[in-house]
mmCIF file of the protein (N, C-alpha, C, O) and its ligand, coordinates in Angstrom:
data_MODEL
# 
_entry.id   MODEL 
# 
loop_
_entity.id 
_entity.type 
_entity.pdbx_number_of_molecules 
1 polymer     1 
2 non-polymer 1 
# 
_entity_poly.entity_id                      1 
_entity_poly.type                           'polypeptide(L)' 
_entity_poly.nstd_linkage                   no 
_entity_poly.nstd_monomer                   no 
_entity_poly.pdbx_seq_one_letter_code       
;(UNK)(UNK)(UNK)(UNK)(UNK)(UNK)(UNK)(UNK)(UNK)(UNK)(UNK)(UNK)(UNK)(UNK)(UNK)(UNK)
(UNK)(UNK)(UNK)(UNK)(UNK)(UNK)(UNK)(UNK)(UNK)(UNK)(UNK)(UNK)(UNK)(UNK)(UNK)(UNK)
(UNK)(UNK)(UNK)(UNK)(UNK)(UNK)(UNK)(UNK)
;
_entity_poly.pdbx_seq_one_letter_code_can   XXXXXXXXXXXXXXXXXXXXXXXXXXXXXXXXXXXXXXXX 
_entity_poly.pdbx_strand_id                 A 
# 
loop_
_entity_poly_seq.entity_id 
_entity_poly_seq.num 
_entity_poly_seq.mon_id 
_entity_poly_seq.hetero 
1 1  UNK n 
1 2  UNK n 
1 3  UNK n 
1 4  UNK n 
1 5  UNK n 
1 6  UNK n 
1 7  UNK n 
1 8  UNK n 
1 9  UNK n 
1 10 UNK n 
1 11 UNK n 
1 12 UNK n 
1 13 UNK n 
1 14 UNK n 
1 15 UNK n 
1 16 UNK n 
1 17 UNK n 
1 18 UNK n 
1 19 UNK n 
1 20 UNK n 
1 21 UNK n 
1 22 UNK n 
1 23 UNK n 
1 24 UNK n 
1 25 UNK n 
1 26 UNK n 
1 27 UNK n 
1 28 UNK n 
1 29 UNK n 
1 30 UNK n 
1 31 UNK n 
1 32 UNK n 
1 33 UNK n 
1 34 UNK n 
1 35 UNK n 
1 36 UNK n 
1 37 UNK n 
1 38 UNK n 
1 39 UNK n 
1 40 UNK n 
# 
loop_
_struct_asym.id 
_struct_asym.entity_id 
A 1 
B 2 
# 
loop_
_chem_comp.id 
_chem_comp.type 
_chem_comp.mon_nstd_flag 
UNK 'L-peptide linking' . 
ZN  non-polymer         . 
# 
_pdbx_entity_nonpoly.entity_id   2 
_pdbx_entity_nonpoly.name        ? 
_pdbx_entity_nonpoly.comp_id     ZN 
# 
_pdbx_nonpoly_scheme.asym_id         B 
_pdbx_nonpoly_scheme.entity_id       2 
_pdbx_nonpoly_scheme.mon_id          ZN 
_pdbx_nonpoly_scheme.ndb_seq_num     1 
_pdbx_nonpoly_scheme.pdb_seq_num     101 
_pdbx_nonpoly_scheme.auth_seq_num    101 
_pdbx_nonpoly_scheme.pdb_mon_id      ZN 
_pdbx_nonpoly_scheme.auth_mon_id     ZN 
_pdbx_nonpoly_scheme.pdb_strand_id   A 
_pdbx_nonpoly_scheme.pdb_ins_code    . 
# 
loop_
_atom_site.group_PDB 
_atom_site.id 
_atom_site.type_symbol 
_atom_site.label_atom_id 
_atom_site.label_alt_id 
_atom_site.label_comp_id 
_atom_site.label_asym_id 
_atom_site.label_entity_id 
_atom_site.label_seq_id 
_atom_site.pdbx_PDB_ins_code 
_atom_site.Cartn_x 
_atom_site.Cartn_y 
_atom_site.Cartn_z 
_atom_site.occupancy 
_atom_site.B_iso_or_equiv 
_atom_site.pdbx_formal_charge 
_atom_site.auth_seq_id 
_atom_site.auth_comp_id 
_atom_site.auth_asym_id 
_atom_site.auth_atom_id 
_atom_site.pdbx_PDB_model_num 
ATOM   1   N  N  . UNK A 1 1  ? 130.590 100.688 83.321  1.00 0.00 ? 1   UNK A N  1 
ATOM   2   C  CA . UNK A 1 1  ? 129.818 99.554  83.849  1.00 0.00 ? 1   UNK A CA 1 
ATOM   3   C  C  . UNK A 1 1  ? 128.650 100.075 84.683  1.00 0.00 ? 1   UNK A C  1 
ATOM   4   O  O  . UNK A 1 1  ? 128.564 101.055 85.424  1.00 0.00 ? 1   UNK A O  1 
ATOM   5   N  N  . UNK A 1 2  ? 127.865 99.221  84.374  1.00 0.00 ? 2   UNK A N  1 
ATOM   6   C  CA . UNK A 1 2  ? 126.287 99.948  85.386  1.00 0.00 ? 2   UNK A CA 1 
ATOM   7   C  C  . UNK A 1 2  ? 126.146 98.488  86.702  1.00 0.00 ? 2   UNK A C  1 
ATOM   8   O  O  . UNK A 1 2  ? 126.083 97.260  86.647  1.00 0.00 ? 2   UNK A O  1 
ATOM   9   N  N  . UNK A 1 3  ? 126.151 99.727  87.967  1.00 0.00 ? 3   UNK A N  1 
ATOM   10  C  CA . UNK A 1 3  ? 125.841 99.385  88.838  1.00 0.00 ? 3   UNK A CA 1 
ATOM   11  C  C  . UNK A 1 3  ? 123.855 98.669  89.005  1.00 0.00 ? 3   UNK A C  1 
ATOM   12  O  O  . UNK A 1 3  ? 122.918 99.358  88.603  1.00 0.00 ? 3   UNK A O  1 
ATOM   13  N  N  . UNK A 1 4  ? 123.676 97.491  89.542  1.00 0.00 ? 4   UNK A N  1 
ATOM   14  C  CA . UNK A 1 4  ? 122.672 96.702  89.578  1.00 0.00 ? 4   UNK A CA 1 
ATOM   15  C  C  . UNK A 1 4  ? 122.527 96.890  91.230  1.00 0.00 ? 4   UNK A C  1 
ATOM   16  O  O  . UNK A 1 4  ? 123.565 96.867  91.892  1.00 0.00 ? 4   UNK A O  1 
ATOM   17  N  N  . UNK A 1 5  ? 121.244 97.075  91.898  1.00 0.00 ? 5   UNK A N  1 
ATOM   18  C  CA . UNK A 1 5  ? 120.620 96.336  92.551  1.00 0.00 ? 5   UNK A CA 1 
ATOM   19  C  C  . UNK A 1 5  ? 119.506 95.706  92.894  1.00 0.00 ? 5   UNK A C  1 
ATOM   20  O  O  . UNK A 1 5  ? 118.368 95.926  92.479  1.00 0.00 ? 5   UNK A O  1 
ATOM   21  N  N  . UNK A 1 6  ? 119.966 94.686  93.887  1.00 0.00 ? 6   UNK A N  1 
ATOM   22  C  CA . UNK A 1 6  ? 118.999 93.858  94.627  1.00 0.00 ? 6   UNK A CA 1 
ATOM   23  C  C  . UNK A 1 6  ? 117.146 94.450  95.030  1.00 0.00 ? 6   UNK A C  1 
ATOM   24  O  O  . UNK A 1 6  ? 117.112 95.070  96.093  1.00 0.00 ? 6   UNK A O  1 
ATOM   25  N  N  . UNK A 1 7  ? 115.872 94.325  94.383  1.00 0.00 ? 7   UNK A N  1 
ATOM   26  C  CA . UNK A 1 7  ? 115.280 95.001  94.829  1.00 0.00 ? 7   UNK A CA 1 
ATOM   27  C  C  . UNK A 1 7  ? 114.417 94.747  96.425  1.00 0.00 ? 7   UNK A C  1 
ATOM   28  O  O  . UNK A 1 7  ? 113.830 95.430  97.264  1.00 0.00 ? 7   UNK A O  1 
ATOM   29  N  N  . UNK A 1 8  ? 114.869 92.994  96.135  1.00 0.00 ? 8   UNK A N  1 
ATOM   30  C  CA . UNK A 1 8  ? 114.749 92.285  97.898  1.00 0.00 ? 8   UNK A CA 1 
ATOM   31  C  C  . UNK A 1 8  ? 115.455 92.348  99.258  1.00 0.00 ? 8   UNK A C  1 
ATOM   32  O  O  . UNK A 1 8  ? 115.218 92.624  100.434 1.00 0.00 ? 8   UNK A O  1 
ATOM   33  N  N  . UNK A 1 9  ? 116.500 91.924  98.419  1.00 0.00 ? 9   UNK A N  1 
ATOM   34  C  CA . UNK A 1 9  ? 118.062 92.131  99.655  1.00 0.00 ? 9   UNK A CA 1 
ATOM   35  C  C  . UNK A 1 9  ? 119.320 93.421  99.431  1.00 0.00 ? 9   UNK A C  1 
ATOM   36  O  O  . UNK A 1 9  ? 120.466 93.577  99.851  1.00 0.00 ? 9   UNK A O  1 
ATOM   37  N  N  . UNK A 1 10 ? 118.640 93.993  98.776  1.00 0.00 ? 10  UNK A N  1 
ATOM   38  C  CA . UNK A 1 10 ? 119.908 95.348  98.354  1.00 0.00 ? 10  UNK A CA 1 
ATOM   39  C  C  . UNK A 1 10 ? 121.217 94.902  98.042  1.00 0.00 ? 10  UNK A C  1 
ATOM   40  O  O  . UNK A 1 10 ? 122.186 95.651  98.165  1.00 0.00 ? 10  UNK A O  1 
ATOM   41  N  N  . UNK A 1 11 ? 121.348 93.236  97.476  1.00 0.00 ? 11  UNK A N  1 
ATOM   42  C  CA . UNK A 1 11 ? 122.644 93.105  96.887  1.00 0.00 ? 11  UNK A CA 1 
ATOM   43  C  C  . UNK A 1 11 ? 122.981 94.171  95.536  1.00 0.00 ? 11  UNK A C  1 
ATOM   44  O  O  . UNK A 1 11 ? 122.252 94.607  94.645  1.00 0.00 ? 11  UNK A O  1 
ATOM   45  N  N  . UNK A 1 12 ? 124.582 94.376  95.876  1.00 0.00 ? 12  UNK A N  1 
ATOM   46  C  CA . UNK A 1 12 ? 124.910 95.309  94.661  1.00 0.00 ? 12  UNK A CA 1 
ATOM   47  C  C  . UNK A 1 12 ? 125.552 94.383  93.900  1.00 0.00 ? 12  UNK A C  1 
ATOM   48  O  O  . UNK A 1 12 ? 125.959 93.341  94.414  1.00 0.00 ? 12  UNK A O  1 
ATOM   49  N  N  . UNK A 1 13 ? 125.725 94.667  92.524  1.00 0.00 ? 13  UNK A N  1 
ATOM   50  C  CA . UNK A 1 13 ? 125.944 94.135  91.671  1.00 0.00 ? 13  UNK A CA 1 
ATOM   51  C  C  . UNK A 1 13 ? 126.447 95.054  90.354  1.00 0.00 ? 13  UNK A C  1 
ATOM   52  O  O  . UNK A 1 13 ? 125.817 95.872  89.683  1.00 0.00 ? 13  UNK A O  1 
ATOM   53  N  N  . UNK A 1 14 ? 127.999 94.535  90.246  1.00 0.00 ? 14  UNK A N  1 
ATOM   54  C  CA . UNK A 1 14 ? 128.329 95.588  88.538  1.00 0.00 ? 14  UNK A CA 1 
ATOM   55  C  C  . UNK A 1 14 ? 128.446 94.638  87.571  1.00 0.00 ? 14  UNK A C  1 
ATOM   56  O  O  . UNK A 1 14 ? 129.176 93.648  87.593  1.00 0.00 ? 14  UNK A O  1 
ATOM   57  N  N  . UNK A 1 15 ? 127.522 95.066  86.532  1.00 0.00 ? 15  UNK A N  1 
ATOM   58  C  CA . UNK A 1 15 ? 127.305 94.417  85.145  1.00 0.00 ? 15  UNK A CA 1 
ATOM   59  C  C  . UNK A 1 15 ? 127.482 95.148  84.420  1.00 0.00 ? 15  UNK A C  1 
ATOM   60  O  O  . UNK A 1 15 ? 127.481 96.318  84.802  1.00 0.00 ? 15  UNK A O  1 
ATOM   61  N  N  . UNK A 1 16 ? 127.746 94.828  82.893  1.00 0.00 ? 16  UNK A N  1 
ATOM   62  C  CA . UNK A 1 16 ? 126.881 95.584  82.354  1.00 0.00 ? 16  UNK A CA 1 
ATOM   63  C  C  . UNK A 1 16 ? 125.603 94.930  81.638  1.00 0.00 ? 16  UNK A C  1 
ATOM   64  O  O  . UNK A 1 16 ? 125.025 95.869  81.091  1.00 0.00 ? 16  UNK A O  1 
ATOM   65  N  N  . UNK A 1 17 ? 124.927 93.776  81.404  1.00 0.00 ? 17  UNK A N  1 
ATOM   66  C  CA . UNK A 1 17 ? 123.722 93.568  81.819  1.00 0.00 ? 17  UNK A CA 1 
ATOM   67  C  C  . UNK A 1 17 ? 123.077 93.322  82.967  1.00 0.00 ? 17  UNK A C  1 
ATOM   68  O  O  . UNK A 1 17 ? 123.613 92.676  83.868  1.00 0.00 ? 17  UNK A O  1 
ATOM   69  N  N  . UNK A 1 18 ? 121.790 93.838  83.061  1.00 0.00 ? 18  UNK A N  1 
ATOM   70  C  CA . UNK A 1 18 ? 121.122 92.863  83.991  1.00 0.00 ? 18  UNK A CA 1 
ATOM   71  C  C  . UNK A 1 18 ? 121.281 91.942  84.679  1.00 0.00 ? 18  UNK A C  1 
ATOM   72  O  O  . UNK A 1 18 ? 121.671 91.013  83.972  1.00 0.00 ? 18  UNK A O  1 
ATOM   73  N  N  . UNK A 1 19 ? 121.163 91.528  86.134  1.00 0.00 ? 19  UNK A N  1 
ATOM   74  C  CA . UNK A 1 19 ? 121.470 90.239  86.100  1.00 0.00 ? 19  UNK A CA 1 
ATOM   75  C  C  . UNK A 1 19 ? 120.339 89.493  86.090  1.00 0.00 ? 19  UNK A C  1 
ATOM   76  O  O  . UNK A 1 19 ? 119.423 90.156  86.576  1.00 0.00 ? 19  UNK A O  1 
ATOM   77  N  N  . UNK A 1 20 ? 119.998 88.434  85.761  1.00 0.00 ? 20  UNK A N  1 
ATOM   78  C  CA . UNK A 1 20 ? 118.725 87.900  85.749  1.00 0.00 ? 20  UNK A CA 1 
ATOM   79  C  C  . UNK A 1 20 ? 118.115 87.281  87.195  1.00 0.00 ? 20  UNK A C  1 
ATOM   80  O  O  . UNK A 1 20 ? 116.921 87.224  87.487  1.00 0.00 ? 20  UNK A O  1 
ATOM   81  N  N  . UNK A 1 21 ? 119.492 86.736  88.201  1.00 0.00 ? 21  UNK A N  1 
ATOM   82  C  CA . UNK A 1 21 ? 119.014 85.984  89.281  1.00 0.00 ? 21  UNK A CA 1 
ATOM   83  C  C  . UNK A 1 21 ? 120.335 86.502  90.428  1.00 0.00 ? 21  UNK A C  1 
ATOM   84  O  O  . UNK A 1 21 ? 121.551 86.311  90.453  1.00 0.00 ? 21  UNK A O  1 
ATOM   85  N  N  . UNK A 1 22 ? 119.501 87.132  91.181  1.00 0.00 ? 22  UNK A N  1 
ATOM   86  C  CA . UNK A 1 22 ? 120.120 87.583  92.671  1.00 0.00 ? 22  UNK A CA 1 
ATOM   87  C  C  . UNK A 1 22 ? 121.128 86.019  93.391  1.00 0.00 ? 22  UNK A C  1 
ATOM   88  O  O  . UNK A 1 22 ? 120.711 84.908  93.718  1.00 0.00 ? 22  UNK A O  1 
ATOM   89  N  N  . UNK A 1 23 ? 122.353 86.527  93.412  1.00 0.00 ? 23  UNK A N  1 
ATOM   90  C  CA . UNK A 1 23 ? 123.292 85.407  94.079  1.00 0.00 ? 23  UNK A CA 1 
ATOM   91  C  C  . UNK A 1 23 ? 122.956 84.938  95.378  1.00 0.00 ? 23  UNK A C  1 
ATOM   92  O  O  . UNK A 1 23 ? 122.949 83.830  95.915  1.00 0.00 ? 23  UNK A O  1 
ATOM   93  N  N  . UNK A 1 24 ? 122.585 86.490  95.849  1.00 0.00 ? 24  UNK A N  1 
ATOM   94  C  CA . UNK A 1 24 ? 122.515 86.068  97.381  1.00 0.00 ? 24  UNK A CA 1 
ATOM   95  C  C  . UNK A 1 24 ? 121.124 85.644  97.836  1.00 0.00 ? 24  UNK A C  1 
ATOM   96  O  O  . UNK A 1 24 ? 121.133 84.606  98.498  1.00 0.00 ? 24  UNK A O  1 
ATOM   97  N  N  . UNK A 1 25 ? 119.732 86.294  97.603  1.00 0.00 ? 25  UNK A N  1 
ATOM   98  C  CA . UNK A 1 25 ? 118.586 85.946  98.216  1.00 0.00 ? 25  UNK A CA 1 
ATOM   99  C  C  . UNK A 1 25 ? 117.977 84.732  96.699  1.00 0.00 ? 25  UNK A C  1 
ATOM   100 O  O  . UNK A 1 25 ? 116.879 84.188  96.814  1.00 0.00 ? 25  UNK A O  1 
ATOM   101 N  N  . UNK A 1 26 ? 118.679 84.528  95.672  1.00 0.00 ? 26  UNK A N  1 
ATOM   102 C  CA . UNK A 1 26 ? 117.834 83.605  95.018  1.00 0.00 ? 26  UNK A CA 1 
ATOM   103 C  C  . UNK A 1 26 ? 116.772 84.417  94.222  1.00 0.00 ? 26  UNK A C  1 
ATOM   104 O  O  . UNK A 1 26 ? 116.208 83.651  93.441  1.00 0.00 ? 26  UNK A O  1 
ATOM   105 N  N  . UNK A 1 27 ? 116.295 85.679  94.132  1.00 0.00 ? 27  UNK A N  1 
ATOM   106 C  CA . UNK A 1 27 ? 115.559 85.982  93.866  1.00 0.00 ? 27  UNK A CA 1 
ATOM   107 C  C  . UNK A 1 27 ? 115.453 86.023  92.366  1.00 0.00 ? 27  UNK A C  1 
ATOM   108 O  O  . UNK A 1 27 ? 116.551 86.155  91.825  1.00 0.00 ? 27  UNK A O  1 
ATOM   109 N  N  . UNK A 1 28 ? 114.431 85.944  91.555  1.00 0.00 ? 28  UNK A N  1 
ATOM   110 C  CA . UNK A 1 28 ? 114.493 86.184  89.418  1.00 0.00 ? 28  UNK A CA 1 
ATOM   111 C  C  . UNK A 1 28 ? 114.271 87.609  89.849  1.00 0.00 ? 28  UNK A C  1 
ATOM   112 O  O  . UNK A 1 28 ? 113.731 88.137  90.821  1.00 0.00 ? 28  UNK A O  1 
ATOM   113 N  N  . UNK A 1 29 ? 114.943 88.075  88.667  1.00 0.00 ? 29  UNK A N  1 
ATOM   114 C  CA . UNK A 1 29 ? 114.450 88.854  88.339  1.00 0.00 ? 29  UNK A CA 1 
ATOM   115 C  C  . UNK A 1 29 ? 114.008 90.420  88.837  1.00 0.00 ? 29  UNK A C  1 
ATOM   116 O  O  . UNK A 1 29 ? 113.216 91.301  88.504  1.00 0.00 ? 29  UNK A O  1 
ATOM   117 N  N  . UNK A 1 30 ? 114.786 90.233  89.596  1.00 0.00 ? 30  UNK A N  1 
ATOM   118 C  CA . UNK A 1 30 ? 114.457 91.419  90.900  1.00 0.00 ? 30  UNK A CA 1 
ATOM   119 C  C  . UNK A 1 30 ? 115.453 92.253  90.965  1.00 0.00 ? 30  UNK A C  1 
ATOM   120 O  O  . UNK A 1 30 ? 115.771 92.813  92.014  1.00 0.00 ? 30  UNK A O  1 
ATOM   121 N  N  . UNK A 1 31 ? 116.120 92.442  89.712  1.00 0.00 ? 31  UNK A N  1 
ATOM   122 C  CA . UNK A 1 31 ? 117.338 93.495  90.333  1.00 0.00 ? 31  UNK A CA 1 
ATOM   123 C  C  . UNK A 1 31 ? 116.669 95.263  88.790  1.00 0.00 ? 31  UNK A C  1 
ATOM   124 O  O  . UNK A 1 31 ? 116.168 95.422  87.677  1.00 0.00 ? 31  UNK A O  1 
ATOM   125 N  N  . UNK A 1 32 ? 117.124 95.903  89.775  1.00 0.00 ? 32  UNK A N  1 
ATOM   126 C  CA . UNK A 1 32 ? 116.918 97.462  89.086  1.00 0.00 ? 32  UNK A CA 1 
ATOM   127 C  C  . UNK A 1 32 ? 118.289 98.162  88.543  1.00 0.00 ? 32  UNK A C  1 
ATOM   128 O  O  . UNK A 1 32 ? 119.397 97.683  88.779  1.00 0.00 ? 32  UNK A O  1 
ATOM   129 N  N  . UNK A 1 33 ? 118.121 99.125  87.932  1.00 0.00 ? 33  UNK A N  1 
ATOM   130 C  CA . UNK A 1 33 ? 119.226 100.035 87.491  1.00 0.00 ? 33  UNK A CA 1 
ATOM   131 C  C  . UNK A 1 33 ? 119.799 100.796 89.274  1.00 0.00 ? 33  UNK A C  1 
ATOM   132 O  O  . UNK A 1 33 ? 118.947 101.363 89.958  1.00 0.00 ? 33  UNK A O  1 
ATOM   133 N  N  . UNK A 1 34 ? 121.347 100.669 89.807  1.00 0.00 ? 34  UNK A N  1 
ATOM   134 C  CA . UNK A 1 34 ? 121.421 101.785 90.779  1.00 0.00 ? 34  UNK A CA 1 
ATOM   135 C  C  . UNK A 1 34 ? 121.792 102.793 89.995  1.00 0.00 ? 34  UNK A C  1 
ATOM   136 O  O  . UNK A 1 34 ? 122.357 102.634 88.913  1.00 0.00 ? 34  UNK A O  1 
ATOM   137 N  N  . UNK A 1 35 ? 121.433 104.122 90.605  1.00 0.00 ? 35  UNK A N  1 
ATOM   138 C  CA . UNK A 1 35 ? 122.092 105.346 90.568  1.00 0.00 ? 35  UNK A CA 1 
ATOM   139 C  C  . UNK A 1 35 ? 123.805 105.328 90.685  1.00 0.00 ? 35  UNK A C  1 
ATOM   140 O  O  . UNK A 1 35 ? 124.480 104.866 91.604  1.00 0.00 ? 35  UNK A O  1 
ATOM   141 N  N  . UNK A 1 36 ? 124.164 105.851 89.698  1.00 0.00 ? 36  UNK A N  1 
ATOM   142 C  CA . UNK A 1 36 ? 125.796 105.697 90.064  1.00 0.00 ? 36  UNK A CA 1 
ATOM   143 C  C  . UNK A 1 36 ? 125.905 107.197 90.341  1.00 0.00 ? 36  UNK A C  1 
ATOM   144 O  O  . UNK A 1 36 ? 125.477 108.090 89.609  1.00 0.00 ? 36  UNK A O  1 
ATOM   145 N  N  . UNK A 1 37 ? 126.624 107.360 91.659  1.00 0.00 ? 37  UNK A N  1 
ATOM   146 C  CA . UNK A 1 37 ? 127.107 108.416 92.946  1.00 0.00 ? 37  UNK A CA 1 
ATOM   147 C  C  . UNK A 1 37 ? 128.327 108.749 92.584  1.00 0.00 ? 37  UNK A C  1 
ATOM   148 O  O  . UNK A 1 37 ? 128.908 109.537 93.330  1.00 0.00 ? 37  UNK A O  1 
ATOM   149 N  N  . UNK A 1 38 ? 129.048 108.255 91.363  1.00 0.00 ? 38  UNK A N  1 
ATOM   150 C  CA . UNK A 1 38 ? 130.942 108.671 91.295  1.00 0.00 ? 38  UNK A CA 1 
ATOM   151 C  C  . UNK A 1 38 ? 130.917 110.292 90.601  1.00 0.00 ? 38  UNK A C  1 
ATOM   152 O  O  . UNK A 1 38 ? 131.849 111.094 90.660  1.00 0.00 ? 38  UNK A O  1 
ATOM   153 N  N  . UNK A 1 39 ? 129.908 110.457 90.102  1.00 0.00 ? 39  UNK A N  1 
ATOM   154 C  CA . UNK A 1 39 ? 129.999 112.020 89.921  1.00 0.00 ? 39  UNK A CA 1 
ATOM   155 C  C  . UNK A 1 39 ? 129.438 112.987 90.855  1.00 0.00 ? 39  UNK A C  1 
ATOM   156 O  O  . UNK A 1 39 ? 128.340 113.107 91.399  1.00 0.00 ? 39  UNK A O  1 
ATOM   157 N  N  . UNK A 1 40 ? 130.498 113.618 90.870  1.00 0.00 ? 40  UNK A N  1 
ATOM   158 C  CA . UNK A 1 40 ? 130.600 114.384 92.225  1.00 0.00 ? 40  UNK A CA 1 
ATOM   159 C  C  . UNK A 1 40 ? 129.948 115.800 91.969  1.00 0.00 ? 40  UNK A C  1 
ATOM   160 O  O  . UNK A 1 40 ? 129.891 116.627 92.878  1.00 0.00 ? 40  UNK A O  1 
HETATM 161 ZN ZN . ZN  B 2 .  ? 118.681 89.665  96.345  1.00 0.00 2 101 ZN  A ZN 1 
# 
């Protein structure tokens, strides 16, 4: 699963698409690929 975030409010988010609309600030369209950190 790919980690999503927020590029307004740094909500995280696991999808595996995109999400189209930020839960928390309302925002379209504003979320990016995160870096996933589980490999060590
Ligand atoms: Zn947001």
């Amino acid at each position: 699963m790919a980690a999503w975030v927020c590029s307004k409010c740094g909500y995280v988010r696991d999808s595996r698409c995109k999400p189209k609309k930020c839960p928390n600030c309302n925002a379209q369209d504003s979320y990016g690929k995160a870096e996933d950190s589980k490999k060590a």
